[in-house]
Backbone as a ProteinNet text record, in pm:
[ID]
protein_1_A
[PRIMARY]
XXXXXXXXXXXXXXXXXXXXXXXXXXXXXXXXXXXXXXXXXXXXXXXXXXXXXXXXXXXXXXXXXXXXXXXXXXXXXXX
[TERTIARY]
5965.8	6091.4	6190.9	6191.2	6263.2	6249.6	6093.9	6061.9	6128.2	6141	6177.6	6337.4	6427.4	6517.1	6612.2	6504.8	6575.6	6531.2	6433.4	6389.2	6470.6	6532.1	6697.2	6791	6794.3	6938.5	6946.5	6842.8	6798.2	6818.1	6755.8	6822.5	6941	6983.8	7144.4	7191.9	7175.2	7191	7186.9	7092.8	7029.1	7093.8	7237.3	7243.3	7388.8	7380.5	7490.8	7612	7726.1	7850.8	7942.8	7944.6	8008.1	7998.9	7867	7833	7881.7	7899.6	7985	7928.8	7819	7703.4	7626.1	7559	7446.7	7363.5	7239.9	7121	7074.9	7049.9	6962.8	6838.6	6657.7	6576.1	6455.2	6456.1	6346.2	6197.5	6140.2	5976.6	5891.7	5816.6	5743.2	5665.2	5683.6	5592.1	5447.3	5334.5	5260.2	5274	5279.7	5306.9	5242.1	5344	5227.6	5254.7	5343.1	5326.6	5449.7	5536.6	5689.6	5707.2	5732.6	5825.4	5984.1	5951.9	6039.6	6025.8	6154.5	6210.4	6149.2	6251.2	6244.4	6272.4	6197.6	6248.8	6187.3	6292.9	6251.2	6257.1	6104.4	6117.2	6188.8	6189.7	6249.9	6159.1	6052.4	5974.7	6019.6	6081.8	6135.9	6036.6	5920.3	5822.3	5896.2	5878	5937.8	5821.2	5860.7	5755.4	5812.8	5748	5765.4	5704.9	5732.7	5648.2	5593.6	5460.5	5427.4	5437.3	5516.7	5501.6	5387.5	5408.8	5296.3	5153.8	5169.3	5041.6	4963	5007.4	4983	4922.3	4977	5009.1	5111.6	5099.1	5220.3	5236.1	5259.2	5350.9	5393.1	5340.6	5369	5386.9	5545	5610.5	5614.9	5577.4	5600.2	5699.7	5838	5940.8	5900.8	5823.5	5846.3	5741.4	5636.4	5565	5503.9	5597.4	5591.8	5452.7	5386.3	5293	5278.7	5193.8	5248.7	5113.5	5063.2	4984.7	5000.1	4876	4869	4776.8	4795.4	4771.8	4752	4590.7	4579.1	4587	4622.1	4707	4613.8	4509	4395.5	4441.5	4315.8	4339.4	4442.3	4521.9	4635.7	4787.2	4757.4	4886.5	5027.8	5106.1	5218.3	5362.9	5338.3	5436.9	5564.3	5660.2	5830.1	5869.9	6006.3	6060.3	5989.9
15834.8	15905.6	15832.9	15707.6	15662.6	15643.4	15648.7	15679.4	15804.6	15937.9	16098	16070.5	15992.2	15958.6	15889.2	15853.5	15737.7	15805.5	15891.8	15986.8	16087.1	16158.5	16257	16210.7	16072.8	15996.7	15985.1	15973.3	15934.9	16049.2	16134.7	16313.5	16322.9	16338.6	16346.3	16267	16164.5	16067.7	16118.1	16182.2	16207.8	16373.2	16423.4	16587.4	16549.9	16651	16616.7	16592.8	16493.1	16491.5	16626.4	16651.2	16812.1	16909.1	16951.6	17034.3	17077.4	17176.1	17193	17245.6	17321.6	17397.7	17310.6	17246.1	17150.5	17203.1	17176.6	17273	17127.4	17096	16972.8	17028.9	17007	17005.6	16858.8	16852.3	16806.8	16784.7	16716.4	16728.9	16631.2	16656.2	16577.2	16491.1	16344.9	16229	16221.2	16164.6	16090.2	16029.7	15948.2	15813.1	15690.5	15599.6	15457.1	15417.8	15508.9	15453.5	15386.7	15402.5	15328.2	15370.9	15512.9	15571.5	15486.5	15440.4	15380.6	15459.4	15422.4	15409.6	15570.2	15638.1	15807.1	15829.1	15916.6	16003.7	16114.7	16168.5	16323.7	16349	16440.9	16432.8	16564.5	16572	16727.3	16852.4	16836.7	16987.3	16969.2	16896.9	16908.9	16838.2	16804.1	16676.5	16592.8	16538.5	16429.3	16355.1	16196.8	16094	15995.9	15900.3	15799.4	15697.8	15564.9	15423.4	15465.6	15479.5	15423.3	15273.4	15203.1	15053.5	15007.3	15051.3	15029.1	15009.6	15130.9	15187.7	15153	15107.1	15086.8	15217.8	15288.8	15484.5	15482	15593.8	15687.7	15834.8	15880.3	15945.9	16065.5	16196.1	16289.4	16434.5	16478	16543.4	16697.6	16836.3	16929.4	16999.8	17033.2	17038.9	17230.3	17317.7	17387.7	17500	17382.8	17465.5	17301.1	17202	17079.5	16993.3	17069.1	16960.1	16811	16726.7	16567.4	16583.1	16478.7	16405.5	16274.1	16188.4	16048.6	15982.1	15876.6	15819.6	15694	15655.2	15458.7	15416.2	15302.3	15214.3	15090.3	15110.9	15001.1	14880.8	14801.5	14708.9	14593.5	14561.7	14498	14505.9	14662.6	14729.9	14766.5	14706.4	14708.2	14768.9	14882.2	14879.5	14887.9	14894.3	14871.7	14930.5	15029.4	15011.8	15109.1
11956.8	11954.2	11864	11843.1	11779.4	11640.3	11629.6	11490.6	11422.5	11501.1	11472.5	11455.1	11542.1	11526.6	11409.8	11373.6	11229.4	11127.9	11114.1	11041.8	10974.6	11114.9	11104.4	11069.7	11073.8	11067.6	10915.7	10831.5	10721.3	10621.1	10675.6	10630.6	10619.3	10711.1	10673.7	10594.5	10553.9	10504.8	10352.3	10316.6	10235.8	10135	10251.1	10242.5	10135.6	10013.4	9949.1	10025.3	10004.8	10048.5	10033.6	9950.8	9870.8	9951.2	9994.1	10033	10175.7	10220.6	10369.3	10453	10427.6	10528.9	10564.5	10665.3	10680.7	10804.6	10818.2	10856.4	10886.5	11046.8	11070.6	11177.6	11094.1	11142.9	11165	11273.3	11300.2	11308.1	11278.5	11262.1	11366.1	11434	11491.9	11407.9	11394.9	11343.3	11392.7	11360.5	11423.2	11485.1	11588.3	11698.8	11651.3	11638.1	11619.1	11466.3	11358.1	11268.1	11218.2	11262.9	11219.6	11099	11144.4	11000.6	10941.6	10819.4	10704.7	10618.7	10546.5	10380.7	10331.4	10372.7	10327.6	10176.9	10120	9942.8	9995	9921.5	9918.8	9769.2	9730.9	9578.6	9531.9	9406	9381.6	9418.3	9432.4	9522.2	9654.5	9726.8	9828.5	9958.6	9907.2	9995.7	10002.5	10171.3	10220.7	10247.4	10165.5	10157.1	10214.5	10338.3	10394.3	10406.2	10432.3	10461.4	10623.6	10646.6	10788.8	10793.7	10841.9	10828.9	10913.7	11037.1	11116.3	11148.5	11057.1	11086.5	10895.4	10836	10703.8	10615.4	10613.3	10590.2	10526.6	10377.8	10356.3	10398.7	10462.4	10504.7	10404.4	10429.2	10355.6	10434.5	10405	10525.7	10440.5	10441.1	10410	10492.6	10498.2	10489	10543.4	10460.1	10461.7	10545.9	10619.1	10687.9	10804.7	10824.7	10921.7	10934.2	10783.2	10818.5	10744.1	10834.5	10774.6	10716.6	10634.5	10584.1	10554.5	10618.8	10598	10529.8	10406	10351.4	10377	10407.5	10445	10276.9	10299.9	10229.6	10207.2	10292.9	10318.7	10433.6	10432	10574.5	10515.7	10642.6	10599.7	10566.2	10521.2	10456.6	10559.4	10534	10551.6	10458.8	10407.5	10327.8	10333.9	10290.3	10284.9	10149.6	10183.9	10069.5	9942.8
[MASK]
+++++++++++++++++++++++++++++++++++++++++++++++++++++++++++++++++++++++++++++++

């Protein structure tokens, strides 16, 4: 839960200042992977660090599904 949490927090984070309409959705994570360090590219995929779980993290925005990427044994990524 707290992973989904910092996730949203990060979104917003993320929503032009300018802009005055704002639309906040949620996505259910995987469990276990310590979602970090959010981009969202210009097609509108949301890409994340699993820190945890040594995974990236690939969020489709427009139909909630994730995809995960091992990183290999060891992997920790950040950032």
């Amino acid at each position: 839960m707290r992973s989904l949490l910092t996730f949203v927090i990060v979104l917003l984070a993320l929503a032009p200042a300018a802009r005055a309409d704002v639309a906040i959705q949620a996505y259910p994570l995987p469990r276990g992977g310590g979602a970090h360090d959010v981009a969202v590219g210009a097609d509108g995929i949301v890409w994340y660090t699993a820190q945890r779980s040594g995974e990236l993290g690939r969020l489709d925005p427009g139909n909630g599904k994730v995809e995960l990427v091992p990183l290999g044994s060891g992997a920790a990524p950040h950032a």
